[in-house]
Wavefront OBJ file of the C-alpha trace (Angstrom):
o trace
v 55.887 55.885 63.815
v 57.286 59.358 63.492
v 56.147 61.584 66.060
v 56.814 65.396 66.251
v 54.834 66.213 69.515
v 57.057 66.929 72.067
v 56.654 64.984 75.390
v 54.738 66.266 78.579
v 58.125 67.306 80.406
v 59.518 68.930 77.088
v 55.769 71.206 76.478
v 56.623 71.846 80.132
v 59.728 73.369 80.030
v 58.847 75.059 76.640
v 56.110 76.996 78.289
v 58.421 77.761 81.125
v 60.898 79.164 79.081
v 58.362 81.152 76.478
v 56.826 82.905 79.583
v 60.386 83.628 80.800
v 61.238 85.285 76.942
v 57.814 87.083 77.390
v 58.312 88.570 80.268
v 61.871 89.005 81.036
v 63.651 89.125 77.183
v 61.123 90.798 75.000
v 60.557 93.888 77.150
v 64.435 94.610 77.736
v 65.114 93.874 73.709
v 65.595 97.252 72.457
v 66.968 98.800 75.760
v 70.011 96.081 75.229
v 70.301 96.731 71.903
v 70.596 100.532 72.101
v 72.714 100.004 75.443
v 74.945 97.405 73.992
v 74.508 95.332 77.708
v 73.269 92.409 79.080
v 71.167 93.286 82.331
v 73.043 91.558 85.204
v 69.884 90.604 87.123
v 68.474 89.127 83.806
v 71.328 86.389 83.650
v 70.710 85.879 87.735
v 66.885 84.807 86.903
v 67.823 82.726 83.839
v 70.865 80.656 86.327
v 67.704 80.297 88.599
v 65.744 78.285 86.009
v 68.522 76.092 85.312
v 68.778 76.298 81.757
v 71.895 75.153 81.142
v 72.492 73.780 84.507
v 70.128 71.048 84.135
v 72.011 69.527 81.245
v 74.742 69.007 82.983
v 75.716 65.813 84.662
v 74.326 65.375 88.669
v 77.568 64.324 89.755
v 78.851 67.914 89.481
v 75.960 70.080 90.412
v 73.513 69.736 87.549
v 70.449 68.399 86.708
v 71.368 65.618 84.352
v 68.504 65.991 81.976
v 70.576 66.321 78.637
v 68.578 66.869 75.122
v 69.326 68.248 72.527
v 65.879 68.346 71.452
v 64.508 69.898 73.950
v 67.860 72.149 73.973
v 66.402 73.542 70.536
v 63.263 73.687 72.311
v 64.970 76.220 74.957
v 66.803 77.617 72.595
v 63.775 78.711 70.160
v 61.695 80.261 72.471
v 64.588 82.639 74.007
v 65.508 83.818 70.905
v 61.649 84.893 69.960
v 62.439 86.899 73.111
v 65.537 88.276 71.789
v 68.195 87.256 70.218
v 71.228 88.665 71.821
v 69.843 88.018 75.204
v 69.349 84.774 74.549
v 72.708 83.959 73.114
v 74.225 85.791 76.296
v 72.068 83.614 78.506
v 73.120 80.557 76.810
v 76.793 81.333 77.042
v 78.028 78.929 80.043
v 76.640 76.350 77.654
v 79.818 76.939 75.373
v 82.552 75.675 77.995
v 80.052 73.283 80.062
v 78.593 71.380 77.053
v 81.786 71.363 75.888
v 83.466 69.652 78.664
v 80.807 67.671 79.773
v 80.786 65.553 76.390
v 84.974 65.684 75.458
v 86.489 66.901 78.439
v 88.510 64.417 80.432
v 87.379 63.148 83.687
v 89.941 65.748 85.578
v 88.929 68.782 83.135
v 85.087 67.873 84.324
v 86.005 67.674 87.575
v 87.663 71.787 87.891
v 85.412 73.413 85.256
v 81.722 71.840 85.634
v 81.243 73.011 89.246
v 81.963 76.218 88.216
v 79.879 76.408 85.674
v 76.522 74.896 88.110
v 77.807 77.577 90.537
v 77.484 80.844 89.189
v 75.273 83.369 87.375
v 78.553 84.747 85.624
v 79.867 82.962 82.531
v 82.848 80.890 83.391
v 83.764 80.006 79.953
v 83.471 80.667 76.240
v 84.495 79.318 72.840
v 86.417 80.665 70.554
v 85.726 79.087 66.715
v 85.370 80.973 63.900
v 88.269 82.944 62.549
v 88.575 86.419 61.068
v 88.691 85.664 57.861
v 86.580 85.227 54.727
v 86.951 81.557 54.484
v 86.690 80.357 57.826
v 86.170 76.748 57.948
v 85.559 74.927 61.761
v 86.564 72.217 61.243
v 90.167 73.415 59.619
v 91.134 76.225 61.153
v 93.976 78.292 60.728
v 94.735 78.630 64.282
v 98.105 76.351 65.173
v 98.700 74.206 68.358
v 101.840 72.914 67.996
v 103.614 70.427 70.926
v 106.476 72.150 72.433
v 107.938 69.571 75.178
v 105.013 69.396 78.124
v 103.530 72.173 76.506
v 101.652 73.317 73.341
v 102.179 76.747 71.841
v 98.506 78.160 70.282
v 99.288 81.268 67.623
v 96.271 82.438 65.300
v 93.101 85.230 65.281
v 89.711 84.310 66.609
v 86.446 86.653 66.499
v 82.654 86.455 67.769
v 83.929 85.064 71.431
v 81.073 85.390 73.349
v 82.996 87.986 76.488
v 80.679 88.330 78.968
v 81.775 89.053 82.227
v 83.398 86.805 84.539
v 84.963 84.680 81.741
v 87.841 82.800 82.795
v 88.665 79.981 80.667
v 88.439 79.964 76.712
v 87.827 77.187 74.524
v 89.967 77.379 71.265
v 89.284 75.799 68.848
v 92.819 74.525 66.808
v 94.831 72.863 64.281
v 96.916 70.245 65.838
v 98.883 68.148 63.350
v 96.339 68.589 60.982
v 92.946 67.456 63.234
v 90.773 69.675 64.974
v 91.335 70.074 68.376
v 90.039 72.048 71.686
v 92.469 73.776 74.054
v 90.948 74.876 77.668
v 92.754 78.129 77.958
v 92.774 80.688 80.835
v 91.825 84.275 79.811
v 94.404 85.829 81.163
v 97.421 83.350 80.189
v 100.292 85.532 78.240
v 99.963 85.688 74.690
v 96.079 85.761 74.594
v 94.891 89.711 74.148
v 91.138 90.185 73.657
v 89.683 93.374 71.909
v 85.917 94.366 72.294
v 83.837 94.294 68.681
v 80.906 96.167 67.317
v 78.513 94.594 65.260
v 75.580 95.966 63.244
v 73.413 93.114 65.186
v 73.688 90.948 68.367
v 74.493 94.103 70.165
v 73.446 93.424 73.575
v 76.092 90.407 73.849
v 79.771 91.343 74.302
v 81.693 89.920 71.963
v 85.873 89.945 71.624
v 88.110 89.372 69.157
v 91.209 87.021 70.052
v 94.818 87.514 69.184
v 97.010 84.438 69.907
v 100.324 85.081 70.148
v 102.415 82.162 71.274
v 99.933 81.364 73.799
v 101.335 78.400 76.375
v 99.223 75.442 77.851
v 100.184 72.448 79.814
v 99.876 68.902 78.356
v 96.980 68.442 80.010
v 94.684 71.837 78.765
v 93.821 69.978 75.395
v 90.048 69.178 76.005
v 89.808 65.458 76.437
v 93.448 65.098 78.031
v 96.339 64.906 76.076
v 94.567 62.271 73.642
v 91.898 64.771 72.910
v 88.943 64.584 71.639
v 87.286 63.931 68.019
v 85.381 66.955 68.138
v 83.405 66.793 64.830
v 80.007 66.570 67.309
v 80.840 69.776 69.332
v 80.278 71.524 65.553
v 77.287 70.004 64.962
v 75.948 70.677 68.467
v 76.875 74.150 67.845
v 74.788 74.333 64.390
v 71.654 72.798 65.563
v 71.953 75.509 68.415
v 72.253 78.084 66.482
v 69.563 76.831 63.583
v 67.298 77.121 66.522
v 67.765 80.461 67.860
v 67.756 81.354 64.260
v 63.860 79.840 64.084
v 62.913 81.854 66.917
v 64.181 84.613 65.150
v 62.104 83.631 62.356
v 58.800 83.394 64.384
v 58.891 86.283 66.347
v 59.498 87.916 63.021
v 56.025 86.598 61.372
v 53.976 86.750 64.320
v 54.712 90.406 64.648
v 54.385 91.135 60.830
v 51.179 88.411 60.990
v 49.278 90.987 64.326
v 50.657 94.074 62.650
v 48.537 92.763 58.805
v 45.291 92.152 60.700
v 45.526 95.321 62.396
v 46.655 97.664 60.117
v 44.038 99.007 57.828
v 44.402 100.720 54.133
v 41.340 100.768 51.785
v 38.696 99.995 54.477
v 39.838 96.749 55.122
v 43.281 94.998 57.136
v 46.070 94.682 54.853
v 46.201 90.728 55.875
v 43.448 90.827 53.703
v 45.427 91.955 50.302
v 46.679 89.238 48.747
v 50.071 89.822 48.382
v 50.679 90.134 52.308
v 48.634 87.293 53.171
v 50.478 85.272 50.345
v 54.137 86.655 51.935
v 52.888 85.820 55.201
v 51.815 82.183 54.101
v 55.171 81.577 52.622
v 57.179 82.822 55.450
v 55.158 80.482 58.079
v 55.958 77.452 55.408
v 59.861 78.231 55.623
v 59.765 78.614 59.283
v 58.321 75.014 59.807
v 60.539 73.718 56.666
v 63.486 75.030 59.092
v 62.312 74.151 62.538
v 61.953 70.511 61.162
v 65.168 70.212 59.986
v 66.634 71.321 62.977
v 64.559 68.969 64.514
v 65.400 66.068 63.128
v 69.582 67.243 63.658
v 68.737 67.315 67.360
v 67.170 64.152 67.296
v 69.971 62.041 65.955
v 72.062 63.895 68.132
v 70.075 62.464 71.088
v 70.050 58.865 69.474
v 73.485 59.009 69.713
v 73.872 59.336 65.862
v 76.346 60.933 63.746
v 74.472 64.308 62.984
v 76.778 66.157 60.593
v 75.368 66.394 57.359
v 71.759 67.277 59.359
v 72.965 70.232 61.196
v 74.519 71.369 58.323
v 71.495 71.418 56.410
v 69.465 72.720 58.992
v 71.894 75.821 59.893
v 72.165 75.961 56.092
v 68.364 76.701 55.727
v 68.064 78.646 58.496
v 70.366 81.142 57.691
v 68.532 82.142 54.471
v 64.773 81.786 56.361
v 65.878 83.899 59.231
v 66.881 86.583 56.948
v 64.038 86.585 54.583
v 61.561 86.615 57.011
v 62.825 89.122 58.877
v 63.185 91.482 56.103
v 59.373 90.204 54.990
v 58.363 91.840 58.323
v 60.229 94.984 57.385
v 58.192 95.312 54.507
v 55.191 94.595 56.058
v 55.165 97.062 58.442
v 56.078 99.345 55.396
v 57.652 102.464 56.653
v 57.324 101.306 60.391
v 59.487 98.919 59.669
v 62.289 101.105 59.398
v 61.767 103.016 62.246
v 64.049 102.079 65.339
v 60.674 102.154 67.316
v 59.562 98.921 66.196
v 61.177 95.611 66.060
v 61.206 94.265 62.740
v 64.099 96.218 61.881
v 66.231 95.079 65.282
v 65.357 91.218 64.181
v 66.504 92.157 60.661
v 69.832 93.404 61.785
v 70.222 90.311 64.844
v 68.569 87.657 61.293
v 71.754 89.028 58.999
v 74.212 88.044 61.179
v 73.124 84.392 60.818
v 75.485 84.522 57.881
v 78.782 84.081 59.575
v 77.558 82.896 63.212
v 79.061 79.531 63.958
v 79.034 77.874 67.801
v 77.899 80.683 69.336
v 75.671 78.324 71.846
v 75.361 74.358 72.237
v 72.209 71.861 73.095
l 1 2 3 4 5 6 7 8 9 10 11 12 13 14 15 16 17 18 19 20 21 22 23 24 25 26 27 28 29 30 31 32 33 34 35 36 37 38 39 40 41 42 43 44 45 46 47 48 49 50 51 52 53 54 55 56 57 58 59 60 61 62 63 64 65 66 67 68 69 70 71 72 73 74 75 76 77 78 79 80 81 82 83 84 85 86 87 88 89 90 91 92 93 94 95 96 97 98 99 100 101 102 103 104 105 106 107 108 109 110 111 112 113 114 115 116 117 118 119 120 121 122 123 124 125 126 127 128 129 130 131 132 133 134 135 136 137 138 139 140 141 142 143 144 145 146 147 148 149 150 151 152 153 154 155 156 157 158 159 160 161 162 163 164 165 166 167 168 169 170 171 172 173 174 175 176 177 178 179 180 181 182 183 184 185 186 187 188 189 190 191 192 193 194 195 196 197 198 199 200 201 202 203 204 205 206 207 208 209 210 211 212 213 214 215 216 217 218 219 220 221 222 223 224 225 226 227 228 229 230 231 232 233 234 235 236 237 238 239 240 241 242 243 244 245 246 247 248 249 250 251 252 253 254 255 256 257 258 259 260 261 262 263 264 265 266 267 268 269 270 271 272 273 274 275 276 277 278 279 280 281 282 283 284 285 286 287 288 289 290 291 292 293 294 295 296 297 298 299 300 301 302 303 304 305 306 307 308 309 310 311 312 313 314 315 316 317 318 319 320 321 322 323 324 325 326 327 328 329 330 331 332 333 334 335 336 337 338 339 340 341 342 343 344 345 346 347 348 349 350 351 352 353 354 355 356 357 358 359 360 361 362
């Protein structure tokens, strides 16, 4: 029988989380944005809750209750808070995921317990690459073995930078297969440069210059066997397909209130039939999405290969996040250009859906 309820503990912890976006993301949304920071005590309330914590295995510190389902779960109702603040409180996920599922049993061991231990954000991962054709899985990025040691040279941008970062994930070419290298953010070679964007403001960012960047043997993520990590990409999609739905849904509900109160004619405008038809289709692509995200996270927790779902599902959601955002815009009419409202901040955080890849894990 196919069943889309989710169970008892994940309804829990989906309320939890929605009351923690209501009151704690939503309010400081457009004070980020304009501010271009994450608020410090923010992060120190979300490490309370466990969020990514409780993922992790017991044996280092965490909770040990690992879904990816309800991962999208968590991950949907933070970003109807806000999107930027939700990627920034999802950051430690990006080296702790990471290591927890291809890390080697001495890279779990020094990282993980970091990562349990603070507020701060002990890691990030560095994946997409600034260029026009960026591909994951083949990046341009080389690791190449040099005795005990591999040399990393290449360009990587949207690297999560918050503060207290001390290890980065790359993501490389080593002869010819994708591979992770654990490295420290201050080894020689590595120089990091602040970006701007026109969304995601609130969450530091850096681009990466690699230039002849040393690591021991030992730094590649999984030992010096590595690691096939073709599942750390998909993790990172069906992530990111669900921060993209919340998106989506805070975008409708607020265009949905803002029809049934607004009134032209004598009567709300959710009455006209062109808004409530607009407003139909974009709660039809927001389910379309959310299921196919879903059903990614699903096989992910079955243990399944989920590759050509989460590429489907962050496929989809890139072009429903944007459309519905803009939908609001035009809903609110005029309003929704104004900086006062927030149709036009979800249409700016919606467009950069387009060229976000592993920005967060489930």
């Amino acid at each position: 029988m196919i069943d889309f309820e989710p169970s008892e503990d994940q309804a829990l912890i989906a309320e939890t989380v929605r009351e923690f976006a209501r009151a704690e993301l939503r309010p400081r949304a457009r004070e980020s944005d304009e501010s271009a920071k994450v608020p410090s005590e923010l992060l120190s309330r979300a490490h309370e809750l466990g969020l990514v914590a409780n993922g992790l295995p017991e044996q280092f510190g965490g909770g040990g209750a690992r879904s990816a389902v309800t991962g999208a779960l968590v991950a949907e109702e933070l970003a109807w808070g806000d999107l930027s603040l939700a990627l920034a409180v999802l950051a430690p996920s990006l080296l702790g995921y990471a290591v927890a599922d291809f890390g080697s049993s001495a890279q779990q061991s020094a990282l993980l317990p970091q990562v349990v231990a603070s507020a701060s954000c002990a890691g990030t991962l560095a994946a997409v690459e600034p260029r026009f054709d960026s591909d994951t899985y083949r990046p341009r990025t080389s690791a190449r073995r040099q005795g005990a040691q591999w040399r990393l040279d290449g360009a990587k941008c949207l690297v999560p930078w918050l503060e207290g970062v001390r290890h980065v994930l790359v993501l490389a070419s080593a002869d010819g297969a994708l591979a992770g290298f654990l490295v420290p953010a201050d080894a020689p070679g590595l120089h990091a440069e602040p970006e701007a964007y026109m969304g995601v403001r609130a969450l530091p960012t850096a681009e990466l210059e690699l230039a002849g960047v040393r690591v021991p043997a030992e730094a590649r993520l999984g030992g010096e066997s590595g690691s096939e990590l073709r599942g750390l990409v998909a993790r990172g999609r069906v992530g990111l397909a669900a921060l993209g739905v919340g998106v989506a849904r805070a975008a409708f509900e607020l265009a949905r209130d803002y029809a049934k109160e607004r009134q032209a004619f004598g009567a709300p405008i959710a009455t006209k039939q062109a808004i409530a038809f607009k407003l139909a289709d974009m709660a039809i692509e927001i389910d379309g999405a959310r299921l196919l995200t879903w059903e990614a996270a699903w096989r992910l927790d079955q243990g399944q290969d989920a590759t050509r779902e989460a590429a489907l599902a962050i496929h989809q959601v890139r072009r429903v996040a944007l459309e519905v955002a803009d939908g609001a815009v035009q809903v609110f009419g005029g309003h929704g250009y104004v900086r006062e409202y927030l149709p036009e901040l979800l249409l700016r955080n919606a467009r950069g859906f387009a060229c976000f890849e592993a920005l967060t894990l489930v």
